[in-house]
HTML snippet that shows the backbone in 3Dmol.js (N, CA, C, O; Angstrom):
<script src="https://3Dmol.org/build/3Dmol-min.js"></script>
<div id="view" style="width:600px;height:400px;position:relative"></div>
<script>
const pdb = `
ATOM      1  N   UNK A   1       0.845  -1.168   0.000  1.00  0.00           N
ATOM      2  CA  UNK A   1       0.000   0.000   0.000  1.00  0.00           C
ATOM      3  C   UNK A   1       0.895   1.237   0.000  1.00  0.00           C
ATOM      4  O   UNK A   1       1.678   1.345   0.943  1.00  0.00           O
ATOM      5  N   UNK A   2       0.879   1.972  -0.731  1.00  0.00           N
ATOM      6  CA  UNK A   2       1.403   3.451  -0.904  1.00  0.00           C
ATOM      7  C   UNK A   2       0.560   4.247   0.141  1.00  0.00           C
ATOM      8  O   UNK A   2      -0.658   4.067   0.144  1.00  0.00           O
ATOM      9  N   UNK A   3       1.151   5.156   1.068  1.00  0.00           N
ATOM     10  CA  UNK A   3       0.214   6.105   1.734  1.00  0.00           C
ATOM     11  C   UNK A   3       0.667   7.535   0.725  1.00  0.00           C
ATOM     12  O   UNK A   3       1.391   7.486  -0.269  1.00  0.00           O
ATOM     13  N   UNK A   4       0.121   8.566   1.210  1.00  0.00           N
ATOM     14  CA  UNK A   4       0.227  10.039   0.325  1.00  0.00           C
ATOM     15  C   UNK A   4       0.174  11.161   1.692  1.00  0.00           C
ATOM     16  O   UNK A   4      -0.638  11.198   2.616  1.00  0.00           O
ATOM     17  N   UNK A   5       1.068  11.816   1.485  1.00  0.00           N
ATOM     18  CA  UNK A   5       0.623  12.862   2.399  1.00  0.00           C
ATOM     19  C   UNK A   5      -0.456  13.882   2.460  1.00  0.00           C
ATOM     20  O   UNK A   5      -0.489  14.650   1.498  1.00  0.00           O
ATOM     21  N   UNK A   6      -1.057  13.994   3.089  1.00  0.00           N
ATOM     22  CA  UNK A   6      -1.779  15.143   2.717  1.00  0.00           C
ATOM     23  C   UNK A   6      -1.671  16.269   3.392  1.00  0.00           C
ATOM     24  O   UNK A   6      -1.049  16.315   4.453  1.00  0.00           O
ATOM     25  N   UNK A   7      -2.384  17.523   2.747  1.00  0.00           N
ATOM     26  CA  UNK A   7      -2.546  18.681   3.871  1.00  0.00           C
ATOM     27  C   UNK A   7      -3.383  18.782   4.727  1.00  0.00           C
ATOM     28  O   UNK A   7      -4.308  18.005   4.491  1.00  0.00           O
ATOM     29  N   UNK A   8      -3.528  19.351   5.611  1.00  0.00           N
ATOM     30  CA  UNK A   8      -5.301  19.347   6.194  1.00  0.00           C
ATOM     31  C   UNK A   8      -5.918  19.763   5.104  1.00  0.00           C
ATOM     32  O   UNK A   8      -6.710  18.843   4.900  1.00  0.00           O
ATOM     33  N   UNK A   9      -6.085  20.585   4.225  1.00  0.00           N
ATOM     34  CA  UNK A   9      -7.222  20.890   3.511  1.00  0.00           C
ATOM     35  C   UNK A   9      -7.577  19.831   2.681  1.00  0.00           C
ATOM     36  O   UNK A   9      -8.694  19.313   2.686  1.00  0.00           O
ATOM     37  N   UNK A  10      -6.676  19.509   1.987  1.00  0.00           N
ATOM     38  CA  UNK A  10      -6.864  17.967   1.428  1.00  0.00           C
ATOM     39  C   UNK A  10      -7.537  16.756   2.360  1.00  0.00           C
ATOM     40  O   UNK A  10      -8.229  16.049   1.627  1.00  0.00           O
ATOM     41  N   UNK A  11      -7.551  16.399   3.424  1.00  0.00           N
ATOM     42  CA  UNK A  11      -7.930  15.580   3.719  1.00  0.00           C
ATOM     43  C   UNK A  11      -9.362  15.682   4.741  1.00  0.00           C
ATOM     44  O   UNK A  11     -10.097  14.776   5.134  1.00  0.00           O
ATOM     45  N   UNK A  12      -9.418  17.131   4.981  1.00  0.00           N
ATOM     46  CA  UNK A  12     -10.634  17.301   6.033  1.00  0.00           C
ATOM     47  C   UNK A  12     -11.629  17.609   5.192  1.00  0.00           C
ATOM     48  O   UNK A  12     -11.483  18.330   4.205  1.00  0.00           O
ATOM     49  N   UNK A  13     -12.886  16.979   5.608  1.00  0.00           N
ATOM     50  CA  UNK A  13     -13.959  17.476   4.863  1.00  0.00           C
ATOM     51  C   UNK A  13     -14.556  18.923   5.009  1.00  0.00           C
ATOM     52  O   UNK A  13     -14.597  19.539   6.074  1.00  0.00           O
ATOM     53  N   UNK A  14     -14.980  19.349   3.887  1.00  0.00           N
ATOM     54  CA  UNK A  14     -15.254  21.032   3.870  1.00  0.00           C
ATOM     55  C   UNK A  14     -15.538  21.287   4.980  1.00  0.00           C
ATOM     56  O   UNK A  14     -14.776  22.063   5.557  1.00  0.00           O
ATOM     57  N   UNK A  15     -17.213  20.539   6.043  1.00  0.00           N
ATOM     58  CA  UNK A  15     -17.616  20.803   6.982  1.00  0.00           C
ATOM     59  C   UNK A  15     -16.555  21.219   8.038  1.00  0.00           C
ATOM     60  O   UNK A  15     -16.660  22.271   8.668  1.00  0.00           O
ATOM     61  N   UNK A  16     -15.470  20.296   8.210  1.00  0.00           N
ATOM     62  CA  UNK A  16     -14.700  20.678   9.405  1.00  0.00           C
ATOM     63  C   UNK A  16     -13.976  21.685   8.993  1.00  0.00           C
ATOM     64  O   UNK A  16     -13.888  22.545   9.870  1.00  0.00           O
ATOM     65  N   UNK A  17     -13.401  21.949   7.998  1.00  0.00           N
ATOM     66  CA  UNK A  17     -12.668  23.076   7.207  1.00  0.00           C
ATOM     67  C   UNK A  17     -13.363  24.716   7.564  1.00  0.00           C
ATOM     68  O   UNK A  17     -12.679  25.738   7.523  1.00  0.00           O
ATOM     69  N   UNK A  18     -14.923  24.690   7.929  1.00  0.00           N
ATOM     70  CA  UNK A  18     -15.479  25.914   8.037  1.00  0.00           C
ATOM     71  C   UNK A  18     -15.871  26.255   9.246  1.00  0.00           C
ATOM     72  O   UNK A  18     -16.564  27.235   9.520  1.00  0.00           O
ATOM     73  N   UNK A  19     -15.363  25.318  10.121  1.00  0.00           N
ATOM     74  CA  UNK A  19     -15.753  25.425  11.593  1.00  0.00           C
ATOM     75  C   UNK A  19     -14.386  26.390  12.016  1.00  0.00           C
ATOM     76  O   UNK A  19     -13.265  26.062  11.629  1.00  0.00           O
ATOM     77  N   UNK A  20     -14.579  27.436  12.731  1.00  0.00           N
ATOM     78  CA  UNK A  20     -14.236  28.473  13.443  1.00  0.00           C
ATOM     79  C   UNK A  20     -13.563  28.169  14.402  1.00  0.00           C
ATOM     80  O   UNK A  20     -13.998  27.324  15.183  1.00  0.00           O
ATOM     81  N   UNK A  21     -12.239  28.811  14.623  1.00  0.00           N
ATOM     82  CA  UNK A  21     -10.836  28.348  16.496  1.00  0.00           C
ATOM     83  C   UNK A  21     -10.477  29.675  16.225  1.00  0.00           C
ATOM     84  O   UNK A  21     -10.559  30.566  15.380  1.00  0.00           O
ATOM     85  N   UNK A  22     -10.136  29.455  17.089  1.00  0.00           N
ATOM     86  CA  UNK A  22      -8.664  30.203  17.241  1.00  0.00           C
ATOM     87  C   UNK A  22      -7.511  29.635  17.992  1.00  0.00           C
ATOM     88  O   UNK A  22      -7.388  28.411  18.029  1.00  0.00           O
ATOM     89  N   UNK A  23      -6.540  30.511  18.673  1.00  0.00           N
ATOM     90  CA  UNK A  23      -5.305  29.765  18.842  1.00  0.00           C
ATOM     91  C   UNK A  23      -5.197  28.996  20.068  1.00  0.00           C
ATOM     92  O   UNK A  23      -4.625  27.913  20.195  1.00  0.00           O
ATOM     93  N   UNK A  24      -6.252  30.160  21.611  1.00  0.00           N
ATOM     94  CA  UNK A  24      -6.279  29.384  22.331  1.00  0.00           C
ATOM     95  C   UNK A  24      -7.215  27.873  22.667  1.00  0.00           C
ATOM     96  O   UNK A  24      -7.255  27.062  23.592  1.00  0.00           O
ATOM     97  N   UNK A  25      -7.787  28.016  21.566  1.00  0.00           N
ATOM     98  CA  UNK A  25      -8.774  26.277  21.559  1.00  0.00           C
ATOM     99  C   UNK A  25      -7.360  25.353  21.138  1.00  0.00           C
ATOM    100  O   UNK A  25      -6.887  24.502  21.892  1.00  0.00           O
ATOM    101  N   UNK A  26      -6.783  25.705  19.762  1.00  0.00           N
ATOM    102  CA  UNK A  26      -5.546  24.749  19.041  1.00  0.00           C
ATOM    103  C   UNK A  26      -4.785  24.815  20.695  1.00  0.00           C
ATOM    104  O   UNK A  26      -5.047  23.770  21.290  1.00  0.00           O
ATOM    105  N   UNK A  27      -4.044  25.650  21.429  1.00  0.00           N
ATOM    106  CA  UNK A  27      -3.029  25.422  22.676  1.00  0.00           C
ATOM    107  C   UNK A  27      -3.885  24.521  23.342  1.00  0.00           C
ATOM    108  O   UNK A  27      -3.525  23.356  23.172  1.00  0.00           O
ATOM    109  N   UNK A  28      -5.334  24.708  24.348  1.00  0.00           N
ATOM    110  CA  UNK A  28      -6.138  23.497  24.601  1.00  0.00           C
ATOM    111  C   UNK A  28      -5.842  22.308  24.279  1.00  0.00           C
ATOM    112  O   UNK A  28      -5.081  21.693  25.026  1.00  0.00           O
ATOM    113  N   UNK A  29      -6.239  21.816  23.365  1.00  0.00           N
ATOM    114  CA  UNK A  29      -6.458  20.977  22.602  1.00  0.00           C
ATOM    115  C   UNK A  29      -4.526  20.047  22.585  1.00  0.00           C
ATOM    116  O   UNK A  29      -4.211  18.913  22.949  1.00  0.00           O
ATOM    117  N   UNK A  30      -3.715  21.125  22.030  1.00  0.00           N
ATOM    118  CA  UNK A  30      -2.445  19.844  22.327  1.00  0.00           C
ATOM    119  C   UNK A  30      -1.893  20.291  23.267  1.00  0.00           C
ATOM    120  O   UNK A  30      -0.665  20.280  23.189  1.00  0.00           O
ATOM    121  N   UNK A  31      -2.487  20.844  24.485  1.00  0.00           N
ATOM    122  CA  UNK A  31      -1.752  20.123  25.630  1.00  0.00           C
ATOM    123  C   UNK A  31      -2.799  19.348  26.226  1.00  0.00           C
ATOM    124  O   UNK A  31      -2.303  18.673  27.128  1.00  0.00           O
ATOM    125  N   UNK A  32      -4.195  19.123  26.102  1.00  0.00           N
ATOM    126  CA  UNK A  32      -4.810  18.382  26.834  1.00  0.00           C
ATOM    127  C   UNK A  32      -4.284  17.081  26.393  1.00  0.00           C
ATOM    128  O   UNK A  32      -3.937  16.193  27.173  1.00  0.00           O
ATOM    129  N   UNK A  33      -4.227  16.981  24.712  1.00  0.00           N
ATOM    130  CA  UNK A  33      -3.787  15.312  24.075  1.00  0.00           C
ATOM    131  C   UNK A  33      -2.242  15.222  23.919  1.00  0.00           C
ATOM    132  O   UNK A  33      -1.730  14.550  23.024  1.00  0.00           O
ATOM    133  N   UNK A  34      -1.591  15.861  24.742  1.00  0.00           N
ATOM    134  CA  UNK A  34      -0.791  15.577  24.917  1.00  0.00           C
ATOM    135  C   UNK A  34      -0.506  15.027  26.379  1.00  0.00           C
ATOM    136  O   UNK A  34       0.438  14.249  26.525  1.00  0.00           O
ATOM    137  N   UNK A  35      -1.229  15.372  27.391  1.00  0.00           N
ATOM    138  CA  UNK A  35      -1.561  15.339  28.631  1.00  0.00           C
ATOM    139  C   UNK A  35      -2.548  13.560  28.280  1.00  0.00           C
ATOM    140  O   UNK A  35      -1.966  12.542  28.653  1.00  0.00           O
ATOM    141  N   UNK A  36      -3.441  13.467  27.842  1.00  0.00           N
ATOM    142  CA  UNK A  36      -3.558  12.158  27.569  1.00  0.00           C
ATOM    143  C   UNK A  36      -3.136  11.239  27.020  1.00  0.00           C
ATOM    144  O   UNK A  36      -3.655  10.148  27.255  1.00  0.00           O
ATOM    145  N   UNK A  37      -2.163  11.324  26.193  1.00  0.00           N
ATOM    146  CA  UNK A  37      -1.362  10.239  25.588  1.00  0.00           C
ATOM    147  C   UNK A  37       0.151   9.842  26.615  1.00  0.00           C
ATOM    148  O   UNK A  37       0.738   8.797  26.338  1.00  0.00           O
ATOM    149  N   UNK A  38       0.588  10.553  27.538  1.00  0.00           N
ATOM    150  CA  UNK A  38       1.252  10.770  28.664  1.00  0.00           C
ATOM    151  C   UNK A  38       0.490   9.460  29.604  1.00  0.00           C
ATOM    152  O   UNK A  38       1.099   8.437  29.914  1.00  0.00           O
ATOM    153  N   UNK A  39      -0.648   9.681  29.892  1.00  0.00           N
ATOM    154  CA  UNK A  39      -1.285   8.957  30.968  1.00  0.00           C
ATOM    155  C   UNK A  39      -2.299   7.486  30.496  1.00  0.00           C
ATOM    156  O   UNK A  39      -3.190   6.772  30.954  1.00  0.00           O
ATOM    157  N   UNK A  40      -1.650   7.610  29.563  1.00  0.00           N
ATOM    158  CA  UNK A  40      -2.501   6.259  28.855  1.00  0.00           C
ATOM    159  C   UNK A  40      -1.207   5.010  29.544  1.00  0.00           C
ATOM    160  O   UNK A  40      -0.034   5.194  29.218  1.00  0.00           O
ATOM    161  N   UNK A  41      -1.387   4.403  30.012  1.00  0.00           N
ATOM    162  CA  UNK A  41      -0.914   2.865  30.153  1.00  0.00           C
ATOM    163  C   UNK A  41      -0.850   1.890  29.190  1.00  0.00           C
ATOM    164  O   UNK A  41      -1.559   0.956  29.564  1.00  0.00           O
ATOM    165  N   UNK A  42      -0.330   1.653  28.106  1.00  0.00           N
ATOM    166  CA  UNK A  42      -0.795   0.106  27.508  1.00  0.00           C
ATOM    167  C   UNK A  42      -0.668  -0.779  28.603  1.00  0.00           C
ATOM    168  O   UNK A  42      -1.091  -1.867  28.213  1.00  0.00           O
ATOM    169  N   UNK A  43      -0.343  -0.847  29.632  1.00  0.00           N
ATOM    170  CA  UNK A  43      -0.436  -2.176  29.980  1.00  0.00           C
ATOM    171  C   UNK A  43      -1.775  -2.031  30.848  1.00  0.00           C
ATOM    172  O   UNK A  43      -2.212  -3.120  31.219  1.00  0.00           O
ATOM    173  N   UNK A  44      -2.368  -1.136  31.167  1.00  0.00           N
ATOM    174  CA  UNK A  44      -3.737  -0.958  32.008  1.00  0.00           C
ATOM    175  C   UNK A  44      -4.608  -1.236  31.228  1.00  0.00           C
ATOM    176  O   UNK A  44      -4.288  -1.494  30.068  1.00  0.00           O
ATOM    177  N   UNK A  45      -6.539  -1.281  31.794  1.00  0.00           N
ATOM    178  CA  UNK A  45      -6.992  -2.008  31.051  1.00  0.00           C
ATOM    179  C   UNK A  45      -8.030  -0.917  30.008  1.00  0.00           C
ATOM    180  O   UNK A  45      -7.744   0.268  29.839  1.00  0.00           O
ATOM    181  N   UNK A  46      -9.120  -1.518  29.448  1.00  0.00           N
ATOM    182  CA  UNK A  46      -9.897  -0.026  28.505  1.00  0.00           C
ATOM    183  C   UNK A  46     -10.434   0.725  28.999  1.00  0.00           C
ATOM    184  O   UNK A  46     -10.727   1.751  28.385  1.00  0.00           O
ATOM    185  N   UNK A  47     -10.840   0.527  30.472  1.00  0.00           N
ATOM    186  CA  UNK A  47     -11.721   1.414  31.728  1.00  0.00           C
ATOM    187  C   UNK A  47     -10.795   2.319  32.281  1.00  0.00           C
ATOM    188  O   UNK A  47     -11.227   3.328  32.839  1.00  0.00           O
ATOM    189  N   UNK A  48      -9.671   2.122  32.213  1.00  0.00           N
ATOM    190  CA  UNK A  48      -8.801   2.665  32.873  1.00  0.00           C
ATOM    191  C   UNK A  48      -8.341   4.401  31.557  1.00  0.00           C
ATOM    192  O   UNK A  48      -8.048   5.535  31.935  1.00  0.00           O
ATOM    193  N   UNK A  49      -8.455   3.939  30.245  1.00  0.00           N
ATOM    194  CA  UNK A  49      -8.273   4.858  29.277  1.00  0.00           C
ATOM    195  C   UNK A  49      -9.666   5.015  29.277  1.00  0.00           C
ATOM    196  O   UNK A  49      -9.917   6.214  29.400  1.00  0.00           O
ATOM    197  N   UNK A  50     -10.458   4.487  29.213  1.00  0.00           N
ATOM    198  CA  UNK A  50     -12.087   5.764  29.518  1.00  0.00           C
ATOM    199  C   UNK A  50     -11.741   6.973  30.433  1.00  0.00           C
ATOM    200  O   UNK A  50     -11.933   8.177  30.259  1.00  0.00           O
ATOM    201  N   UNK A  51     -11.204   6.328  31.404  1.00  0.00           N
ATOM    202  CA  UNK A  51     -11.395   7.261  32.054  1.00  0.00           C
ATOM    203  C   UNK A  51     -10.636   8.642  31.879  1.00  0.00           C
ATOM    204  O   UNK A  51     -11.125   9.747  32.111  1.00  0.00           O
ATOM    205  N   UNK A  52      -9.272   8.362  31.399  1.00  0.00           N
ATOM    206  CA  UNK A  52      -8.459   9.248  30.699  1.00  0.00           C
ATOM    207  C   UNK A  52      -8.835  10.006  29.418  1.00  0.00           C
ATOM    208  O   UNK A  52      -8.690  11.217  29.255  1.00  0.00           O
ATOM    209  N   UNK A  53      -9.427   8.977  28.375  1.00  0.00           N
ATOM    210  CA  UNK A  53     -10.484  10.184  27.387  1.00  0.00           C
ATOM    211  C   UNK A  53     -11.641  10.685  27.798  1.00  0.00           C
ATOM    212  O   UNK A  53     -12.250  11.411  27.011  1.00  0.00           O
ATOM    213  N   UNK A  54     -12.140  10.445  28.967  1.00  0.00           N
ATOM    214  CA  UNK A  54     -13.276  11.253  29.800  1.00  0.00           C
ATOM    215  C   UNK A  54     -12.932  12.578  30.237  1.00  0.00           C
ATOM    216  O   UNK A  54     -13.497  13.670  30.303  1.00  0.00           O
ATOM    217  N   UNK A  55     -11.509  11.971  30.585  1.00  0.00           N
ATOM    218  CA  UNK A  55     -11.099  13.917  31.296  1.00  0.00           C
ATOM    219  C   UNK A  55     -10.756  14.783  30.166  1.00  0.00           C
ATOM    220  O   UNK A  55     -11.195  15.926  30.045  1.00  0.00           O
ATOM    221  N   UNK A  56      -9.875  14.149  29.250  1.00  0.00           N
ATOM    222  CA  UNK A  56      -9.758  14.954  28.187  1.00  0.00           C
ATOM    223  C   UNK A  56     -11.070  15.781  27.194  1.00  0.00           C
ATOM    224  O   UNK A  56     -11.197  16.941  26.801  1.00  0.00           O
ATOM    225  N   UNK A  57     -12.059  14.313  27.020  1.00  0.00           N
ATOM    226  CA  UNK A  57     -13.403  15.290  26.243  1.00  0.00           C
ATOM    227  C   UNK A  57     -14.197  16.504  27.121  1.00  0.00           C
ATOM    228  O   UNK A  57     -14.993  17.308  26.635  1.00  0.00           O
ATOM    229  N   UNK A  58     -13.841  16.442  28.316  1.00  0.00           N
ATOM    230  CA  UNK A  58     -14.112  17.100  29.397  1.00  0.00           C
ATOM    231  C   UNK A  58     -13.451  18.630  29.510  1.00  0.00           C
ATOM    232  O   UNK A  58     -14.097  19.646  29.763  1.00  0.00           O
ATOM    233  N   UNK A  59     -12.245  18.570  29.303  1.00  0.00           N
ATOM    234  CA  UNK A  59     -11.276  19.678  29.323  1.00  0.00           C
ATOM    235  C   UNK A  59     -11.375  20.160  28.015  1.00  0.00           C
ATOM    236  O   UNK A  59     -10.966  21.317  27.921  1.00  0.00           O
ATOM    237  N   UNK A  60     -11.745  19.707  27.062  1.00  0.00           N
ATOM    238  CA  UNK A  60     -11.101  20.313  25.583  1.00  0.00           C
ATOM    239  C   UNK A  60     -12.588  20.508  25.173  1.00  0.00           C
ATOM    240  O   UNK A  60     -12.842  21.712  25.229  1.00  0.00           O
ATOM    241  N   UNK A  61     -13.409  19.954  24.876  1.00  0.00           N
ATOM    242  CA  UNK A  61     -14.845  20.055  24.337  1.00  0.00           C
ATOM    243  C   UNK A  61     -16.172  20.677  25.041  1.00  0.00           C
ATOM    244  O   UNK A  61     -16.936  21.557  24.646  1.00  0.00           O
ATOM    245  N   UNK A  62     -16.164  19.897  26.226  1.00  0.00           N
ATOM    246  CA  UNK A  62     -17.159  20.244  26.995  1.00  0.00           C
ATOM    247  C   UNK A  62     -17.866  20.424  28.041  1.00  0.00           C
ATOM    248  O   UNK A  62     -18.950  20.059  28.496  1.00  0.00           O
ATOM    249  N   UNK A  63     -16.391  21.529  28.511  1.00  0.00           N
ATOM    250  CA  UNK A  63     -16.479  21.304  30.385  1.00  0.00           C
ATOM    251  C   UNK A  63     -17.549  22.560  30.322  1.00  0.00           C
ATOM    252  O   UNK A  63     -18.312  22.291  31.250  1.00  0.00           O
ATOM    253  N   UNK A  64     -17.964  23.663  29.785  1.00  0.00           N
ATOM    254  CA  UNK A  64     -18.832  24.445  30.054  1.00  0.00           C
ATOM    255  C   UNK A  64     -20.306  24.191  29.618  1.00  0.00           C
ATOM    256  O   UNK A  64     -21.137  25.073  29.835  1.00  0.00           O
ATOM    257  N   UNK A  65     -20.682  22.974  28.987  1.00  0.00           N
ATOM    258  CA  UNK A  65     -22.032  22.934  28.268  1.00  0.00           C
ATOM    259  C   UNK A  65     -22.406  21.761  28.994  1.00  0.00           C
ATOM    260  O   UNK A  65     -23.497  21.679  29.559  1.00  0.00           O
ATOM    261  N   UNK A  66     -21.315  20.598  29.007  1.00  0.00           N
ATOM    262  CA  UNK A  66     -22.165  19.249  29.028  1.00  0.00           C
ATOM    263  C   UNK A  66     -21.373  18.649  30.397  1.00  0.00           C
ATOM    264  O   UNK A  66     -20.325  19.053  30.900  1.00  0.00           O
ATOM    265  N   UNK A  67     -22.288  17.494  30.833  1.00  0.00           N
ATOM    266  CA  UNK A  67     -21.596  16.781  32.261  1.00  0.00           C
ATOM    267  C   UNK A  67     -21.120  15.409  31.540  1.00  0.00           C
ATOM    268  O   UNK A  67     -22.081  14.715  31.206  1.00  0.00           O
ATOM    269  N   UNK A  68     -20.069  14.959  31.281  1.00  0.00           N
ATOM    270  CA  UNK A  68     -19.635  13.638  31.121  1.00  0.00           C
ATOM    271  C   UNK A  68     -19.104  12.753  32.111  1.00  0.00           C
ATOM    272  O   UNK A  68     -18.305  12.981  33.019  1.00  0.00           O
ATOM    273  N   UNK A  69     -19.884  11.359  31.663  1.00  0.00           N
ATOM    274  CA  UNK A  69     -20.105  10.691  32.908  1.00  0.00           C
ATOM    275  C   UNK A  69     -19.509   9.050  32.753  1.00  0.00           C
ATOM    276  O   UNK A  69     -19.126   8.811  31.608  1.00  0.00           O
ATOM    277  N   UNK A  70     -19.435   8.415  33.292  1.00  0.00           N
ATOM    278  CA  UNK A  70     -19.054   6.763  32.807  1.00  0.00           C
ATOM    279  C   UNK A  70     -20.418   6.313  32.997  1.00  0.00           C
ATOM    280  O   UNK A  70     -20.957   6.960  33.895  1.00  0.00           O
ATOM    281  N   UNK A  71     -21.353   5.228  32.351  1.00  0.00           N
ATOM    282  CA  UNK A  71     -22.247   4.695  32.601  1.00  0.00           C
ATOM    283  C   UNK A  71     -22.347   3.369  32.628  1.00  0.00           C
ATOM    284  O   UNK A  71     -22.639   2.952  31.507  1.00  0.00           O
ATOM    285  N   UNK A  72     -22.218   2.421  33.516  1.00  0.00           N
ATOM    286  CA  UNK A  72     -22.074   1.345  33.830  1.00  0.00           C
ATOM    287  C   UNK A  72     -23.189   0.074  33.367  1.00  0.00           C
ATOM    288  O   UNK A  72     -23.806   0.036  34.432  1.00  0.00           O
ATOM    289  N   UNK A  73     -23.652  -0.659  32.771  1.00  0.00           N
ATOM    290  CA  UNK A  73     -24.187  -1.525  32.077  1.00  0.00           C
ATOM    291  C   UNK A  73     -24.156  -2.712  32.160  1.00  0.00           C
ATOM    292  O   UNK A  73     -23.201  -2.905  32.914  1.00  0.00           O
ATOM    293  N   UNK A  74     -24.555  -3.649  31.896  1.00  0.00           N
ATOM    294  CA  UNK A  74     -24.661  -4.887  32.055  1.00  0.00           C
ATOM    295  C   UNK A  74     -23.145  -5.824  31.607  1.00  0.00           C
ATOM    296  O   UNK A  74     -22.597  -6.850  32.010  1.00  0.00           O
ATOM    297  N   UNK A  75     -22.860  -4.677  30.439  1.00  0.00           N
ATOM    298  CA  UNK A  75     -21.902  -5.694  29.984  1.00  0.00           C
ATOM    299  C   UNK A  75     -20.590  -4.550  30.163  1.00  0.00           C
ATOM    300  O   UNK A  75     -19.556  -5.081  30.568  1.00  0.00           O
ATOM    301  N   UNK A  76     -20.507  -3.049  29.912  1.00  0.00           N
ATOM    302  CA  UNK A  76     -19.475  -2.674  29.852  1.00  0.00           C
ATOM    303  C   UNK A  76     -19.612  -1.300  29.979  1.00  0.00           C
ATOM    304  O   UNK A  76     -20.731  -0.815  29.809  1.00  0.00           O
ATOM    305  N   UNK A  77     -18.621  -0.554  30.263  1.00  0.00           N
ATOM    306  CA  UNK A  77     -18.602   0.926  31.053  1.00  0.00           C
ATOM    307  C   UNK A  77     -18.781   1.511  29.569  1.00  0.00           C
ATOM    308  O   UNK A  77     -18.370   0.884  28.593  1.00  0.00           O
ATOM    309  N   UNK A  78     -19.397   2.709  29.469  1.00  0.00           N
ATOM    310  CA  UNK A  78     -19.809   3.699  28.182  1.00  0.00           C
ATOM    311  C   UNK A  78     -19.793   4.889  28.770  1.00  0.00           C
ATOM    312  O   UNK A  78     -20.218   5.143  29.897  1.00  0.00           O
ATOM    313  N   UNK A  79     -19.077   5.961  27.660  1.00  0.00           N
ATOM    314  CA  UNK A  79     -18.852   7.080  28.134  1.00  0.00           C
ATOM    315  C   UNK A  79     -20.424   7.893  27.241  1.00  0.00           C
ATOM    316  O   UNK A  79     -20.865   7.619  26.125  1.00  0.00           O
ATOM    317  N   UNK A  80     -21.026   9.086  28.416  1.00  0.00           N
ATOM    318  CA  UNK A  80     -21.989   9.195  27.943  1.00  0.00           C
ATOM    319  C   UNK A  80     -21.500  11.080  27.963  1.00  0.00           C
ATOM    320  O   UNK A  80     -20.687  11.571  28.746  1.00  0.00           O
ATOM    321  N   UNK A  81     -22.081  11.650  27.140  1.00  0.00           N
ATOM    322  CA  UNK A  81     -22.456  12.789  27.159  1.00  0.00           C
ATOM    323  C   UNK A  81     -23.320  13.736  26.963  1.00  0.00           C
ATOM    324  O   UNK A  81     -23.657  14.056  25.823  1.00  0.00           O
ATOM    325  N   UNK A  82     -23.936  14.482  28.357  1.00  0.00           N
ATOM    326  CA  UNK A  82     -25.530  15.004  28.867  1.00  0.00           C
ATOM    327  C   UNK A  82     -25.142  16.373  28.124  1.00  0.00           C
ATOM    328  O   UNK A  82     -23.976  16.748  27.999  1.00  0.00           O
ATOM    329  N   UNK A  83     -26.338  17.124  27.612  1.00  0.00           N
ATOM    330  CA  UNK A  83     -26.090  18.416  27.759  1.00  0.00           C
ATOM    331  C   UNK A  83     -26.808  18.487  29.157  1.00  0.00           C
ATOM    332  O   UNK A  83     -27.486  17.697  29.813  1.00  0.00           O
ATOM    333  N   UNK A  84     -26.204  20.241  29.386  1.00  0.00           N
ATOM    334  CA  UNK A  84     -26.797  20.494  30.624  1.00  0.00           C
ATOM    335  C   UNK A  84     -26.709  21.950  30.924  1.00  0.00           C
ATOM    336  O   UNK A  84     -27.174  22.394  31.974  1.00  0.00           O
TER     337      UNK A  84
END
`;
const viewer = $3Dmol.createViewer("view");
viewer.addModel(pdb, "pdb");
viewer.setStyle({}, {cartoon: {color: "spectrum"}});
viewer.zoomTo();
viewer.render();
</script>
């Protein structure tokens, strides 16, 4: 398989292309995932990285609108997100 580089514009679809940042969302954003890829364990288990992309969707997306929560189930933990 050949891969190709692309640019972002090349590879993001228009929609995300017209969505609006600025610089302090981009600073957000890589230090939070940088702050989560730090605290990820491979050797821990997938509950254990829920919980680590919980804090992150939390910090970067939607600590002022929505409450994110773990929701526990019959068979397996699911990350849920309320508005609120």
């Amino acid at each position: 398989m050949l891969l190709k580089s692309l640019t972002p514009t090349e590879s993001l679809e228009k929609v995300y292309r017209l969505q609006s940042g600025n610089r302090e969302q981009i600073d957000r954003f890589k230090v939070n995932f940088t702050t989560l890829l730090n605290r990820i364990n491979e050797q821990e288990s997938e509950e254990n990285v829920k919980g680590h992309l919980m804090d992150f969707l939390k910090e970067v997306y939607y600590k002022d609108s929505y409450l994110i929560c773990a929701l526990y189930g019959l068979t397996d933990e699911e990350i849920a997100i309320v508005e609120g």
